[in-house]
C-alpha positions as CSV (number, residue, x, y, z in Angstrom):
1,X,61.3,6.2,260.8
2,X,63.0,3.4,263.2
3,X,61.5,0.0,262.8
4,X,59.1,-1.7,265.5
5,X,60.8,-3.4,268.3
6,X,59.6,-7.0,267.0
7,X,60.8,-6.2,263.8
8,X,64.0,-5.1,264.9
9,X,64.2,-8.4,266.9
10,X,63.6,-10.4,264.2
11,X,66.3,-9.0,262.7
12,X,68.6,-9.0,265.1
13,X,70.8,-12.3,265.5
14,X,71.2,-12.6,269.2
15,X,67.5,-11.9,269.6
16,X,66.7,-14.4,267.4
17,X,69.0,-16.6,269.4
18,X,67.8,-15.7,272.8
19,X,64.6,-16.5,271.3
20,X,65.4,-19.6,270.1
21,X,67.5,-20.7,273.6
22,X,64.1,-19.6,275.3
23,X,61.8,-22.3,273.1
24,X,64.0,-24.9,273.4
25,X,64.0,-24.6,277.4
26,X,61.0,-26.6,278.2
27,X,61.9,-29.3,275.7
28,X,65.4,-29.7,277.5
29,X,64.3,-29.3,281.3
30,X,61.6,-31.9,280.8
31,X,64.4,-34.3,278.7
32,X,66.8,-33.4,281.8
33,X,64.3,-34.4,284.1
34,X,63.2,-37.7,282.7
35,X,67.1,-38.5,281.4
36,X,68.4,-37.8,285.1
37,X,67.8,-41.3,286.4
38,X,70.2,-42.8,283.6
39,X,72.6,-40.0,284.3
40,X,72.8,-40.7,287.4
41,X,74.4,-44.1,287.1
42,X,77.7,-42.6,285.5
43,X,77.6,-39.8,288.5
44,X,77.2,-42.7,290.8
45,X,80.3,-44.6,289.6
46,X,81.6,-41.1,289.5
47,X,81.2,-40.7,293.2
48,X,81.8,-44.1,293.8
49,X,85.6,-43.4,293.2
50,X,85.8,-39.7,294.5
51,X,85.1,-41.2,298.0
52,X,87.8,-44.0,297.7
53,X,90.5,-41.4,299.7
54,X,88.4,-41.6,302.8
55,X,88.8,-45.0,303.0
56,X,85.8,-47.3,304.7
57,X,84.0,-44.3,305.7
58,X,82.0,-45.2,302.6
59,X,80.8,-48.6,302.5
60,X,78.6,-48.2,298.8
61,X,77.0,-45.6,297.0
62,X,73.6,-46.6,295.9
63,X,71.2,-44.5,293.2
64,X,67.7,-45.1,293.8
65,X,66.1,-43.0,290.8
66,X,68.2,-39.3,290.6
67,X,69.0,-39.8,294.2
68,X,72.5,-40.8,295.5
69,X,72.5,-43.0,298.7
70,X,75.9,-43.0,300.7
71,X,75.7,-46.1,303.1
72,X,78.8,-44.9,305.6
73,X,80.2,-47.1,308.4
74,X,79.3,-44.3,310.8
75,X,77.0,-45.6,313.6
76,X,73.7,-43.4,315.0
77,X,74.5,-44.4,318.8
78,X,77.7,-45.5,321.0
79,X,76.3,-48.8,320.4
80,X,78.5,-51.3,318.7
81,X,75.8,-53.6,317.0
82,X,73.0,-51.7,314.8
83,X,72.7,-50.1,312.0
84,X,74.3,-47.8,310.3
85,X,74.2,-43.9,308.5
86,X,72.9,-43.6,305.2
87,X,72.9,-39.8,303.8
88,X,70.9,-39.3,300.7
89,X,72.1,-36.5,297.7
90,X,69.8,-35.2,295.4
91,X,71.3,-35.4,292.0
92,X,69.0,-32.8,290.2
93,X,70.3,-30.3,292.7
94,X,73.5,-30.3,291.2
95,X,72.8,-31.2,287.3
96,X,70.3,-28.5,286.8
97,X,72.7,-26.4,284.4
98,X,72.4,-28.9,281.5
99,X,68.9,-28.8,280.6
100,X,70.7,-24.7,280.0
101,X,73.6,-26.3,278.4
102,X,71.4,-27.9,275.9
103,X,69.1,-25.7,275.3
104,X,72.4,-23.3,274.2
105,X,74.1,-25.8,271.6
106,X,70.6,-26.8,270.2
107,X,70.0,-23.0,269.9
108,X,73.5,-22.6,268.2
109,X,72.7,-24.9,265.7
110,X,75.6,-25.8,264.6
111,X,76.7,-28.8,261.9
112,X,78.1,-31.4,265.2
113,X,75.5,-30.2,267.8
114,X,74.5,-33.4,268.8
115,X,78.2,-34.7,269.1
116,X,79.0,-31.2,271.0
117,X,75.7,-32.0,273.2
118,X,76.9,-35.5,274.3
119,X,80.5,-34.7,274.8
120,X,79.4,-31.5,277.1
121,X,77.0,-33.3,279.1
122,X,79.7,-35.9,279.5
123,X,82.1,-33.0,280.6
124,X,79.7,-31.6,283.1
125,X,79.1,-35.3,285.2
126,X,82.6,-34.6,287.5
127,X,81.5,-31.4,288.3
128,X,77.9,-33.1,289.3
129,X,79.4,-35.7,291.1
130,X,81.8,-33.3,293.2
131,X,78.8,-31.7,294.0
132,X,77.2,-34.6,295.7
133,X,80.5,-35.8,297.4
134,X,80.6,-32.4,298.4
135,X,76.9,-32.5,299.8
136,X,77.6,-36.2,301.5
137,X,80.5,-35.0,303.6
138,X,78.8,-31.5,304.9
139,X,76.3,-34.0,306.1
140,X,78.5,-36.2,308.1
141,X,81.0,-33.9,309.1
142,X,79.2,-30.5,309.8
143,X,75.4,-30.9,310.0
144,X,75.6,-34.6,311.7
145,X,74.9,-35.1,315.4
146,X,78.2,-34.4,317.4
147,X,78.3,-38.2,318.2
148,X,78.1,-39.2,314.3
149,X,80.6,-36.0,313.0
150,X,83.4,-36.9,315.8
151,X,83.2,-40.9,314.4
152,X,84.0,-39.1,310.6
153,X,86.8,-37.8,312.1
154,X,87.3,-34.7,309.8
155,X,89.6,-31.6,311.5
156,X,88.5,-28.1,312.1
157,X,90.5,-26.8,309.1
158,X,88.9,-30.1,307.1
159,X,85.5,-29.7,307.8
160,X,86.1,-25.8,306.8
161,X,87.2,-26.9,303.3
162,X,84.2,-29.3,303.6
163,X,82.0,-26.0,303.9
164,X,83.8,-24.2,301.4
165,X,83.3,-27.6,298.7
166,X,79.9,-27.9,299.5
167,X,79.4,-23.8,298.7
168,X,81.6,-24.2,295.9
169,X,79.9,-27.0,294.4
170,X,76.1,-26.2,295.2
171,X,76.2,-22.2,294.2
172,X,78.7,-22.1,291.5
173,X,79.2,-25.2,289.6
174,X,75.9,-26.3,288.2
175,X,75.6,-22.4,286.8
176,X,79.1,-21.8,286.0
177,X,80.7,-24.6,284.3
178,X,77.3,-25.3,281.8
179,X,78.4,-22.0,280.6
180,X,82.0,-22.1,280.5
181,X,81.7,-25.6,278.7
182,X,79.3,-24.3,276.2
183,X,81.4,-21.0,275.2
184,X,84.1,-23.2,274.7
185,X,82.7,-25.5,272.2
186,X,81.1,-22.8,270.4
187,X,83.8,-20.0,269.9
188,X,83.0,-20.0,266.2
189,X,79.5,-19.2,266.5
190,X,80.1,-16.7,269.6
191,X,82.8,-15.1,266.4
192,X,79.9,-15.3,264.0
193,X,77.6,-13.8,266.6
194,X,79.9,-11.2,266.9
195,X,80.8,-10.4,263.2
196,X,76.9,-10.3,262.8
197,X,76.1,-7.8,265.7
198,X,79.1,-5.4,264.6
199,X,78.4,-5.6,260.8
C-alpha cells in the first residue's frame, strides 16, 4: 500500500526543502524590503563608479530611500541657463532575487550560512548596480526627448547595446545570478541532496 502524499513529502528531502525555502520567503522578502535602503548605499557608490567612463554626463548619483537619482549635465531645453536632468532608478527592481537567495541558504542550513548569506548578497550588489546604470542610460539615450538623447551623445550601435544592457540586466540578472551564486556556495548540500534522493 503506497504511503499518503504528505507522508511521502515528509519524507522526501527536497520536499522538505522546498518546504522549508517556501516558509522562510515572507521572512526574507519583508527583511529585503526594509534592508534595501541600507543596500542601496553600497549600490550607490557602486554606480557611482560604473558611470565614471562617460565622463561629466553624470554629475552625482544620489539615493533617496531604495531609489537611485542620477543628476546628468543634460539640459531639458536649448536653453543654456536652467536646470538640469535628473533620472530616477528603482533599486528594488533589480535586487529582488535576494530576498530568493536568502531564503535558499537559510533553507540549506548549512554550518556557515550566515557567512555564505553576507558574502552572496555582497556578490549580488554589481549585478544590482549594472542594472540601474543600465536602466539610467535607456533613459537618456533611448526613451529621452530627441533634444535631451542627441545632448548624451550615444551612437546607433551604442544605444543598441544600451537596449540590449538594459534587457540583460532587468530580465535576466536579478533571477539568474541569485541562483547561480547560491548553487555555487552550496555544491555540498546540492551533493547531499542528491545522494539523499538517489539512495
Amino acid at each position: 500500500m503506497d504511503a499518503p502524499p504528505a507522508a511521502a513529502a515528509a519524507r522526501s528531502p527536497l520536499a522538505r526543502f522546498v518546504l522549508t525555502v517556501v516558509a522562510w520567503l515572507p521572512l526574507t522578502f519583508a527583511a529585503w524590503y526594509f534592508a534595501a535602503p541600507a543596500l542601496m548605499i553600497l549600490v550607490r557608490a557602486l554606480c557611482a563608479i560604473a558611470v565614471l567612463p562617460f565622463g561629466d554626463l553624470v554629475r552625482e548619483v544620489e539615493r533617496a530611500g531604495s531609489t537611485l537619482n542620477f543628476v546628468t549635465s543634460l539640459k531639458p531645453g536649448q536653453a543654456a541657463g536652467g536646470g538640469v536632468i535628473s533620472v530616477s532608478v528603482d533599486g528594488l527592481l533589480y535586487s529582488f532575487g535576494m530576498p530568493m537567495f536568502a531564503a535558499l541558504t537559510l533553507a540549506a542550513r548549512e554550518p556557515k550560512r550566515w557567512a555564505i548569506l553576507a558574502i552572496g548578497l555582497l556578490a549580488l550588489l554589481p549585478f544590482v548596480a549594472f542594472g540601474a546604470v543600465a536602466d539610467f542610460l535607456k533613459n537618456v539615450a533611448i526613451t529621452a526627448s530627441p533634444l535631451v538623447a542627441s545632448q548624451a551623445g550615444f551612437s546607433a550601435p551604442q544605444r543598441e547595446l544600451i537596449a540590449f544592457a538594459y534587457q540583460f540586466g532587468t530580465l535576466i540578472l536579478p533571477t539568474v545570478v541569485p541562483a547561480v551564486v547560491w548553487v555555487l556556495s552550496h555544491r555540498a548540500f546540492l551533493e547531499r541532496m542528491r545522494g539523499q534522493a538517489s539512495g
